[in-house]
C-alpha positions as CSV (number, residue, x, y, z in Angstrom):
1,X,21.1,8.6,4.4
2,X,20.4,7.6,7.9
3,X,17.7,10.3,8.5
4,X,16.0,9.9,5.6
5,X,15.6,6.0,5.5
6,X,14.1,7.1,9.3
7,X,12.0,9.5,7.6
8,X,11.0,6.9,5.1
9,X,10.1,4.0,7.9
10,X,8.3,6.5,10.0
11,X,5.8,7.4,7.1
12,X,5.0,4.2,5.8
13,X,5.3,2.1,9.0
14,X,2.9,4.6,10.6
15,X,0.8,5.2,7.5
16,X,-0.1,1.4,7.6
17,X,-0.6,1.3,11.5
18,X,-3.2,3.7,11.0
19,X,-4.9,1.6,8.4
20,X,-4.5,-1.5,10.4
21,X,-5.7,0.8,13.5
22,X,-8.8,1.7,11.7
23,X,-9.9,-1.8,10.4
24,X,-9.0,-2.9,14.1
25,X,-11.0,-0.2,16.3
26,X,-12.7,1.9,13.8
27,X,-10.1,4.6,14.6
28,X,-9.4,7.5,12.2
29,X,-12.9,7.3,10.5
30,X,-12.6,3.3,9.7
31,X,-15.3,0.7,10.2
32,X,-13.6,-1.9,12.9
33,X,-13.9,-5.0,12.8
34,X,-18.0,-5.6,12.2
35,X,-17.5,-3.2,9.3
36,X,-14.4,-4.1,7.5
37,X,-15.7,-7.6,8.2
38,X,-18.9,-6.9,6.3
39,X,-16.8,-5.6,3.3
40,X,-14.1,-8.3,3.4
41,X,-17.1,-10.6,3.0
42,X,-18.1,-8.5,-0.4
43,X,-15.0,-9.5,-1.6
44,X,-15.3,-13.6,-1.0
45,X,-13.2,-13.6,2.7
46,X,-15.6,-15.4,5.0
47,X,-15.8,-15.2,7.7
48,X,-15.2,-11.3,7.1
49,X,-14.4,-10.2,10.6
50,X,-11.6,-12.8,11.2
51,X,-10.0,-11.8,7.8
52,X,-10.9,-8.4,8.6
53,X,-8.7,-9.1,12.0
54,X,-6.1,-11.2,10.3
55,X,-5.4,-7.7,7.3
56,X,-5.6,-5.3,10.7
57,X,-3.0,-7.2,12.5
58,X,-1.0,-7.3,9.4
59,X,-1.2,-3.4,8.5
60,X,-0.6,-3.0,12.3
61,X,1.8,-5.3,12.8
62,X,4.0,-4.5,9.8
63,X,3.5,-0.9,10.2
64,X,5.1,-0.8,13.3
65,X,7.8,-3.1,12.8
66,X,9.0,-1.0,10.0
67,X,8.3,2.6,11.4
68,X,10.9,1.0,14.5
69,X,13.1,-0.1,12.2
70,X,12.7,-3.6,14.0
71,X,12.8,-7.0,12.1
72,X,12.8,-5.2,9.3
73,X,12.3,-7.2,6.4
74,X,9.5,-9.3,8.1
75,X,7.7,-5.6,8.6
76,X,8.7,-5.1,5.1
77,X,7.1,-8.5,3.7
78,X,3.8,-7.8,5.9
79,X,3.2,-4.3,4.6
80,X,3.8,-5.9,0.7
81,X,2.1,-8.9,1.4
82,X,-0.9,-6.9,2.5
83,X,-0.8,-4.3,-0.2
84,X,-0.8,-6.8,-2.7
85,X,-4.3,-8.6,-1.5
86,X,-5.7,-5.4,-1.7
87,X,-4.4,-4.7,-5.1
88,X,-5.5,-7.9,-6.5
89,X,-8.8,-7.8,-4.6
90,X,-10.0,-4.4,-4.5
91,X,-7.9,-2.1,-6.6
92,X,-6.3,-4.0,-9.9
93,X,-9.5,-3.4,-12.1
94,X,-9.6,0.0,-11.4
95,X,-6.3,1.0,-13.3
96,X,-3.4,2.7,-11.8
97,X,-4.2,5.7,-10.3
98,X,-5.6,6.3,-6.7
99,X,-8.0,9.2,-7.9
100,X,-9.9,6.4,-9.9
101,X,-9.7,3.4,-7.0
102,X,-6.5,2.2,-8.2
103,X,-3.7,0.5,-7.1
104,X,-0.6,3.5,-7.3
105,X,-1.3,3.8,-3.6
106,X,-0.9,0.1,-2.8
107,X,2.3,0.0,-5.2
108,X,4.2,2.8,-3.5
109,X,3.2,1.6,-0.2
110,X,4.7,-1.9,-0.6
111,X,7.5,-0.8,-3.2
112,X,8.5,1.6,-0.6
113,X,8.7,-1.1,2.2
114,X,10.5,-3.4,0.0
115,X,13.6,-0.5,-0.7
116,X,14.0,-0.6,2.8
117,X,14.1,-4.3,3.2
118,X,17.2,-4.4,0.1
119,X,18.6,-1.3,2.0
120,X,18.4,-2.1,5.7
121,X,16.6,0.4,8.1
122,X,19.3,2.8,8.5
123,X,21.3,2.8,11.9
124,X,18.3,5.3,13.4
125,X,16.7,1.6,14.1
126,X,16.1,-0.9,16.5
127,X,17.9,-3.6,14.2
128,X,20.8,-1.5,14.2
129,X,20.8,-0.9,18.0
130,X,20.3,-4.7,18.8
131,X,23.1,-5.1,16.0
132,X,21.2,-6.8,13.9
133,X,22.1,-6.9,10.0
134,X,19.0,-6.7,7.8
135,X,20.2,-5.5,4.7
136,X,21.0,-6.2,1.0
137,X,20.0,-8.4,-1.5
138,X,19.3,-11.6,0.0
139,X,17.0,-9.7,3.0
140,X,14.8,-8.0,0.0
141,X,14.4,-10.7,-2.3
142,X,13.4,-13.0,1.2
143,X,11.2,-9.9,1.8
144,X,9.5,-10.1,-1.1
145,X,9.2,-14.0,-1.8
146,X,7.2,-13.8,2.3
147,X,5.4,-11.2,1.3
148,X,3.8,-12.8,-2.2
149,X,3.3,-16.1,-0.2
150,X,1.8,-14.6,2.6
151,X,-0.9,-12.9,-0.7
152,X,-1.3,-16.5,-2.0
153,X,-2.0,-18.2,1.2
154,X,-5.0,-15.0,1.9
155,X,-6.0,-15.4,-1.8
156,X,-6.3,-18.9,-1.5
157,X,-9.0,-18.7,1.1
158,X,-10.9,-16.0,-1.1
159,X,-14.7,-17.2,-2.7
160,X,-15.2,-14.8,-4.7
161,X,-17.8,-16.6,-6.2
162,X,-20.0,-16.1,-2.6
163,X,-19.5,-12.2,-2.7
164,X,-22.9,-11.0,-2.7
165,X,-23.2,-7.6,-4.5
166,X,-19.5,-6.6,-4.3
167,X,-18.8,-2.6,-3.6
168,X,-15.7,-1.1,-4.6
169,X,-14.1,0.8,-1.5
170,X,-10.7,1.1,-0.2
171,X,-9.1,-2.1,1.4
């Protein structure tokens, strides 16, 4: 069980850092910050580079935390909380599935990081090594009330009335 709630960690955490990596520096074909910051601003986040910043940081951030198994459930809450303004933002009115711009990507992302917030990272983790107990019920339901805070509080600061000609890419 161990090994594959690693496994799990490894390929989510990492799979955000790289999205958080390419808003941040433009690595891995992204657009940095000047061009994730022009898009955020399609979608009513002004000023775009700071929220392009703040979603980078976030993807990073969580990404890591949960690929190290470290903190856990805040790395958990991040990656969801993230997932869920791009669902809302970019990928909700495109349906469900990815091929189409939808949000199935987003949802196993986040629903991914959230099973490992109710189940604890495994003892192949930093939390585990600094004997740290970050699992069960209470930890995932915390997880997930951060996480749709931490949406509403990036929503809230969302004009989508001043997006001028909004273009549906990935977030």
């Amino acid at each position: 069980m161990d090994l594959g709630l690693l496994i799990l960690r490894f390929v989510v955490g990492l799979t955000l850092a790289a999205h958080g990596a390419q808003k941040l520096f433009g690595w891995f074909g992204g657009y940095g910050l000047d061009g994730t910051g022009q898009f955020m601003e399609t979608l009513g986040f002004h000023p775009g580079r700071r929220h392009a910043a703040l979603a980078g940081l976030t993807e990073a951030g969580g990404g890591v935390l949960l690929a190290l198994g470290l903190l856990t459930p805040l790395g958990a809450a991040l990656v969801a909380s993230v997932m869920l303004v791009a669902t809302i933002t970019v990928h909700l009115k495109n349906g469900f599935f990815a091929a189409g711009g939808g949000y199935e990507y987003n949802l196993v992302l986040a629903a991914a990081a959230l099973s490992v917030a109710f189940s604890g990272p495994g003892v192949l983790s930093i939390d585990a090594l600094l004997g740290y107990s970050f699992a069960g019920t209470l930890w995932g339901i915390g997880a997930i009330g951060v996480a749709v805070v931490g949406a509403l509080v990036q929503l809230a600061q969302r004009h989508p009335s001043a997006a001028a000609g909004h273009v549906s890419t990935t977030a």
